[in-house]
LOKE-663726 format. One record per residue (C-alpha): z negated, x negated, y negated. Coordinates in steps of 0.05 Angstrom, whole numbers, plus 5000, padded with zeros to 4 digits. Each point is the difference from the previous one (the first is absolute). Layout:
// residues N
ZXY/...
END
This chain:
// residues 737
698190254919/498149504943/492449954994/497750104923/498149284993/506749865008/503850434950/496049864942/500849215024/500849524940/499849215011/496849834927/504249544953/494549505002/499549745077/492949885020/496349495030/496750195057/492049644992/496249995070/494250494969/504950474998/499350035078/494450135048/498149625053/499150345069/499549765072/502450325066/497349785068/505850075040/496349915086/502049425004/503249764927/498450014928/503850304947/499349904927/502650414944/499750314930/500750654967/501650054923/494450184955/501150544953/504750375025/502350594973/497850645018/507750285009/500649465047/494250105036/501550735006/506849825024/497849485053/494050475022/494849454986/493650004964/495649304984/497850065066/507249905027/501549475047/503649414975/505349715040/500749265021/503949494971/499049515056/496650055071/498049465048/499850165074/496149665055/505649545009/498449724939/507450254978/500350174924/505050554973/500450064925/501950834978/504749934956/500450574947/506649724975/507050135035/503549275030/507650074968/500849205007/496049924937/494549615041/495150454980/496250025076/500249174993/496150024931/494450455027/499449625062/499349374959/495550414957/495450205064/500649525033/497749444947/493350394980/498350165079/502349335022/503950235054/505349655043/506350164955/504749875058/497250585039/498550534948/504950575004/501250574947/501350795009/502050444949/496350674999/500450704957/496050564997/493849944959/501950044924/492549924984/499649225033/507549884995/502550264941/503749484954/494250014936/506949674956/502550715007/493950304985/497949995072/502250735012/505049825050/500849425050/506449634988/503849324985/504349844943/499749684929/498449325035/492750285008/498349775063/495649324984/498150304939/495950545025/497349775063/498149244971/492450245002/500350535047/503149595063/495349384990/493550514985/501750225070/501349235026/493149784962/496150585029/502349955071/498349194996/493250204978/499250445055/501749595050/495949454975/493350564995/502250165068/500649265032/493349854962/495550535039/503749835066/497449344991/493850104965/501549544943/500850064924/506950314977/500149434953/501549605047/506150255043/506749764975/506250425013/507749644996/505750105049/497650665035/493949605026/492450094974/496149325008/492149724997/497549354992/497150155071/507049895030/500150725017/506550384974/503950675027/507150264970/499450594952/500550585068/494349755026/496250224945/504650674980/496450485025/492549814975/502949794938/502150824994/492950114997/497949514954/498250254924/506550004963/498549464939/498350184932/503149584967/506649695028/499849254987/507949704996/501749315012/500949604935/506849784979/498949235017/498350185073/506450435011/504149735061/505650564998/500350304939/504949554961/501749685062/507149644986/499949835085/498550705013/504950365059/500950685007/496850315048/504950425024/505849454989/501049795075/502150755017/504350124947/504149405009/499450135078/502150744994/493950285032/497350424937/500150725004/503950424954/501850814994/506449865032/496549625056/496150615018/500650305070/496050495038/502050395063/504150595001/502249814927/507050314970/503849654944/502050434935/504349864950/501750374941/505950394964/498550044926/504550314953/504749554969/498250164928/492950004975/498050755000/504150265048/497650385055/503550265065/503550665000/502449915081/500049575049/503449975077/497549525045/503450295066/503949375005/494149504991/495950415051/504749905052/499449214995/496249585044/493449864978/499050474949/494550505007/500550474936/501550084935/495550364946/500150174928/493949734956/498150154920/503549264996/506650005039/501650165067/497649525053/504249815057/494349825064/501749565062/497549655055/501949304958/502649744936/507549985023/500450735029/496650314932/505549494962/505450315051/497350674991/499949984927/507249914993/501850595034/495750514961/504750354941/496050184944/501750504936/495549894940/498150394942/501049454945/499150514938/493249764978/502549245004/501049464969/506249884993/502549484939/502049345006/494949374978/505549934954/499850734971/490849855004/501049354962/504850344949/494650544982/494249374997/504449704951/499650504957/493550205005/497849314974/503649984938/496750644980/492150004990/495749965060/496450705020/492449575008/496849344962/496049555055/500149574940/499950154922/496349404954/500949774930/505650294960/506349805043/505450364960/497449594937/500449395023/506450095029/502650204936/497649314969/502249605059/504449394976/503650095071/499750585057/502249875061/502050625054/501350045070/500950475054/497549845073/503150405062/496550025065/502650305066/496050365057/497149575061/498350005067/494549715029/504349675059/493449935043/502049565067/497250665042/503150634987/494950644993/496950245056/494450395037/497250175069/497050725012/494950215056/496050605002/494950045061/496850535049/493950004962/503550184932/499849304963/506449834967/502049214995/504549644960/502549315011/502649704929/499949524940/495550534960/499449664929/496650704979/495750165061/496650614974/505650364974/503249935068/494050225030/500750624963/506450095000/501049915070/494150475025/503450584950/506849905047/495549975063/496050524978/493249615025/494349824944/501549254974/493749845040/504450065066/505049514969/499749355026/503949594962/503049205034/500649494939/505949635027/501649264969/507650244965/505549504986/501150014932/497850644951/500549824927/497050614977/505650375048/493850305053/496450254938/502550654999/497450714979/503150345044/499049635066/505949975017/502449695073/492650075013/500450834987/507150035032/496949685070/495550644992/504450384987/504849875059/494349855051/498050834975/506950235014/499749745065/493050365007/496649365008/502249865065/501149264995/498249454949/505849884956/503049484966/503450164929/504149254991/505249974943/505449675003/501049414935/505450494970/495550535006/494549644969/505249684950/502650764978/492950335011/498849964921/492649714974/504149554957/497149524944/502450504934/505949774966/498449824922/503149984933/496449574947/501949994927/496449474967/500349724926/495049454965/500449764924/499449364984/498449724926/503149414959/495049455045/502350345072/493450365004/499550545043/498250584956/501950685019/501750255081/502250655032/501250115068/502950765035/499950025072/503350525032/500050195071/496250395059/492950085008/497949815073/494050384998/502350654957/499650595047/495249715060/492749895009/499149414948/503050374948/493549934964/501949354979/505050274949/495650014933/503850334934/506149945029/500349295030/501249755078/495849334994/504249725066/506450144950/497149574943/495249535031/501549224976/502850364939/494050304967/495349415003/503449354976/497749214999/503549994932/496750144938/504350544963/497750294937/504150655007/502550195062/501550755040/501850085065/502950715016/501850335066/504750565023/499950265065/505450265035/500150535051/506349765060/499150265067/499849275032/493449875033/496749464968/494449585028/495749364976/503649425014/496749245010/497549884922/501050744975/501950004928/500049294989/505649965034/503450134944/496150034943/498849175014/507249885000/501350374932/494149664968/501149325024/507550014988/499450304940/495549434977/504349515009/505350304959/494950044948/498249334997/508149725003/499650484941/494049684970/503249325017/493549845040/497949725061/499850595054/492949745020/497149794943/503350654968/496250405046/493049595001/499750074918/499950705010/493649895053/493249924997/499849265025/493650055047/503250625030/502750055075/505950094985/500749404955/496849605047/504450185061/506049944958/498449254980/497749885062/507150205025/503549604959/496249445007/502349985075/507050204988/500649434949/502250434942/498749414944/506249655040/506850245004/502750305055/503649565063/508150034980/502850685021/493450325000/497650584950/492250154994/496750714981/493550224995/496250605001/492850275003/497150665023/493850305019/499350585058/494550175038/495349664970/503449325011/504449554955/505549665025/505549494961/506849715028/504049604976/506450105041/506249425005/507150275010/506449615014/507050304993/502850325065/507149794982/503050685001/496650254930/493350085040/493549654993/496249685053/491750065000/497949265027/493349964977/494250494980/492949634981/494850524996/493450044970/494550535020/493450224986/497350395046/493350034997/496049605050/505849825060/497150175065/505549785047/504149504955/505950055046/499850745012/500249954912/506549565010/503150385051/499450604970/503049724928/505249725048/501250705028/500650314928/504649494964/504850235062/499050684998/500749934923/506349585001/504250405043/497950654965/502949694939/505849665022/503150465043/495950645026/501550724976/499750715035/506550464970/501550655007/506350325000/500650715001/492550025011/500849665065/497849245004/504549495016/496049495026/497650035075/498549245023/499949364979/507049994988/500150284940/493149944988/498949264992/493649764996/499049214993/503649565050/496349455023/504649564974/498950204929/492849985004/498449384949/494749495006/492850264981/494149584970/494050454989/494949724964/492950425013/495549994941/492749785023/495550674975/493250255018/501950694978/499750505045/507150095044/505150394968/507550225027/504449555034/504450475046/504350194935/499149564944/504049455016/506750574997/501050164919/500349294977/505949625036/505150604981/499349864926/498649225010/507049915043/503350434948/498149604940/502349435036/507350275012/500750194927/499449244987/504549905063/505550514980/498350174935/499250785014/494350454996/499550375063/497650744984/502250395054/497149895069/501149795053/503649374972/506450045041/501350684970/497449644921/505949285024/505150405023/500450454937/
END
């Protein structure tokens, strides 16, 4: 069961920034706490149907204090490792003036109206397109502000002396007097206090976290000491272990199965067919592995998919020399001005499927109680939808759903499914067992490597006419591939034809282009296909940016001046990219044995340039030494959490390009672990210099941008190592040709 808010779901081209009026301010008295929260203004009435709420509906909190004086920010974003739980705790946290080192941060689902994600039309409570500081920037410190005020009103008539007087820092309210109390002293009066009118914020000068280059994690010390909770953590008494059989080919489904010789194994309890696969239950991991090996399964593979990548990449190929089914992009008269183009220039781009490669493999806990509730225990990027879905398998109303927002190692868009899932397969299983016992669904990293949700593999034929000065005069660029979001509950996002995720970073150039088109085919392949971290810039950015720098060899140009005469110089994306090679010293040539490339892309709001240095390998490789980054961000919240999370990207980024691909052969994928899936060894990681633009805009995305650049930068500096465009990723598959 899908509620209707979800089905007609669209996140708008134009991502929204979430203004504090657009909440309401509400307080809860909690005995002995306070609790202070929003709900979004203007919400629609299908979502208001949907969520059973009115204007009178209660609000929930985004952060409570309890008579302890502890402080726990609710996070409506999902912890992957992006550091969004430290960015709202440093957002709280500054505006309250609370002790940072003792704040703590839960995530929490089930109230679309206060948590839904306004970027994505706030219909749905979720995390992804590096949203998380963008939308909650006013929210989180509105709630911080308010609860500082309240405290202070609070302190004030405890006292019996003018508000204007009682100072608030480090989770301690002060008067001249000498007198003073920490912030749960004053919790629970402060819940009965008037909630303010007007929310007064802190100015930027007086900031002491925000910006903070000293800043530490809060939750650091228990990540480096192991002590942070994950899914695969979980454990609750009387809980079995599940793991799953899926059919080997994508579509398959299971025509008989005999599990006599698993049941009589030690430490397995059962095993059951599900919608998804049959699930092999035992009292531990190692018995449900054991188990599993022993079940013989026949499937029905005649609604499959069964061709090669090879066969898939064959048909893409020739869909893209023939003209794309859908324009994203049609301006000026293209054909023209190719046809009095002094030089045209063509190319064709080849990109395979990807994994996410997440450090924890999928997984779930089920529990349904005595008095009917269901629970689930997971890294639920989509909260509602699981709600839903999970109360449909349960058959209980998504009001008995209690949903626990685990912390997740790793996601990249991988727990951001339609479907559910692992989360609907611990249902699923924990039902087939009649809900005797809380279950835990774990996959195992082939499972989660062969489990589909792939980034879509692409096909880009691209051609740009130059006239007798070099100038960029006439563009045309047909992508052809999967949509991700054809066929699900965000198919509303397709307009005339056109995935934006399959054409973002293609549509919308820095260039100025007097004719350009941008067309799109879409492919129908039974390989499930999934956002993946940067979407379509992934590789729309390389195809651009490499592109580029053919045209300007062509042009005999400058690859960054070529690119800034076709900007508008006070731009951001002119700025960033002079500001990156200002720090990579691009006016100087290169150390001996080094190559430099460059590139510049915009995604999610951000714009990010890199400059990348390569040395040769010595066995017809290249080396990637050095990548010197640029970024623009918006205002930076945590500095560090900006770099590490560039860090983080430029790896994930490299080893996509360099060496990662998922194959299939025979429909059946070839990959299973890190084997033959080979994402970046530390060893290769280069040396990063990010360099943080100072901006008092509002935040923008950070979890993603810092991905699309350093492909088409490190490949624009091996054509100048080697002398060879590389066209077909990744780039062992492009060398080895």
């Amino acid at each position: 069961m899908i509620p209707k808010l979800m089905q007609s779901f669209a996140i708008p081209a134009t991502r929204v920034q979430a203004s504090r009026r657009q909440f309401l301010l509400g307080v809860v008295a909690t005995g002995t706490g306070l609790a202070i929260g929003f709900r979004m203004a203007g919400i629609t009435p299908a979502v208001a149907a949907e969520t059973g709420g009115d204007d009178a509906h209660a609000f929930s909190p985004y952060l409570t204090i309890d008579s302890n004086g502890k402080v726990t920010v609710l996070s409506s974003q999902f912890e992957m490792g992006q550091g969004s739980y430290n960015g709202l705790a440093t957002l709280v946290a500054e505006e309250l003036e609370a002790d940072f080192a003792t704040i703590e941060v839960q995530g929490v689902a089930g109230d679309v109206k206060s948590y839904g994600n306004v970027a994505f039309g706030g219909t749905i409570q979720g995390t992804g397109g590096s949203t998380s500081m963008m939308t909650s920037w006013d929210r989180y410190r509105n709630a911080g502000a308010a609860a500082r005020m309240m405290l202070m009103a609070a302190a004030a008539a405890e006292w019996n002396v003018p508000v204007a007087e009682i100072t608030a820092e480090n989770g301690v309210l002060r008067h001249a007097s000498g007198k003073q109390g920490g912030f749960g002293e004053f919790a629970a009066r402060a819940a009965t206090m008037a909630v303010p009118a007007e929310v007064v914020l802190k100015q930027p000068a007086d900031w002491k976290l925000i910006g903070n280059t000293g800043l530490k994690r809060y939750d650091s010390a228990r990540k480096a000491n192991g002590t942070e909770q994950y899914t695969i953590d979980v454990k609750l008494p009387g809980m079995l272990t599940a793991v799953m059989i899926h059919p080997p080919v994508f579509g398959g489904k299971v025509k008989s199965f005999d599990a006599t010789e698993a049941k009589k194994l030690k430490g397995v309890v059962d095993v059951v067919e599900t919608p998804r696969g049959i699930a092999v239950v035992g009292e531990h991991m190692w018995a449900a592995l054991k188990g599993r090996d022993a079940v013989t399964v026949e499937w029905d593979d005649s609604s499959a998919e069964k061709r090669s990548t090879q066969q898939i990449m064959a048909e893409y190929r020739d869909l893209a020399g023939k003209p794309p089914a859908a324009m994203a992009r049609n301006e000026g008269d293209v054909a023209a001005a190719f046809a009095k183009s002094a030089k045209v220039i063509e190319a064709t781009f080849e990109f395979p499927y990807l994994a996410h490669a997440a450090m924890e493999p999928l997984n779930a806990v089920a529990r349904k109680n005595e008095d009917g509730t269901l629970e689930v225990w997971g890294g639920h990027q989509f909260p509602d939808l699981y709600q839903a879905l999970t109360a449909g398998i349960a058959e209980v109303t998504p009001d008995k759903v209690h949903l626990h927002v685990m912390k997740t190692g790793g996601s990249f868009g991988r727990r951001a499914v339609f479907d559910g899932d692992v989360v609907v397969e611990a249902v699923y299983v924990a039902k087939a067992l009649g809900f005797r016992a809380p279950v835990k669904v774990q996959w195992t990293r082939e499972d989660d490597m062969r489990g589909g949700r792939y980034r879509p593999a692409y096909v880009h034929a691209i051609k740009a006419g130059l006239d007798e000065q070099g100038k960029l005069i006439a563009w045309s660029n047909h992508v052809v591939g999967q949509s991700i979001v054809s066929g699900s509950m965000m198919e509303g996002m397709i307009q005339n034809g056109v995935d934006p995720t399959s054409v973002e970073g293609a549509v919308h150039l820095p260039y100025a282009i007097p004719n350009q088109s941008v067309g799109l085919t879409t492919t129908q392949t039974g390989v499930p296909v999934l956002w993946w971290r940067s979407v379509g810039s992934t590789h729309t950015a390389f195809v651009v940016e490499t592109f580029m720098d053919e045209l300007a060899e062509a042009a005999g140009r400058d690859p960054v001046e070529y690119r800034l005469s076709m900007m508008d110089p006070g731009s951001r994306h002119a700025t960033i990219l002079k500001l990156a090679a200002e720090k990579a010293g691009w006016d100087k040539p290169a150390a001996e044995g080094r190559f430099r490339g460059v590139s510049v892309a915009e995604s999610f709001g951000s714009v990010v340039a890199q400059i990348a240095e390569v040395s040769l390998d010595g066995s017809g490789g290249i080396k990637v030494e050095r990548v010197v980054v640029a970024v623009d961000c918006g205002l930076a919240i945590n500095p560090d959490q900006i770099r590490a999370q560039v860090e983080g990207g430029i790896g994930f980024g490299l080893g996509a390009i360099l060496g990662e691909e998922i194959t299939l052969t025979d429909g059946q994928v070839d990959q299973g672990n890190y084997d033959l899936y080979t994402p970046l060894r530390i060893d290769a990681m280069p040396q990063v210099e990010v360099h943080i633009f100072a901006s008092a805009n509002s935040p923008t995305g950070i979890g993603e941008p810092g991905v699309p650049p350093v492909g088409p930068a490190v490949a624009n500096a091996a054509y100048k190592a080697l002398g060879k465009r590389i066209r077909v990723m990744p780039f062992a598959k492009s060398l080895n040709a």
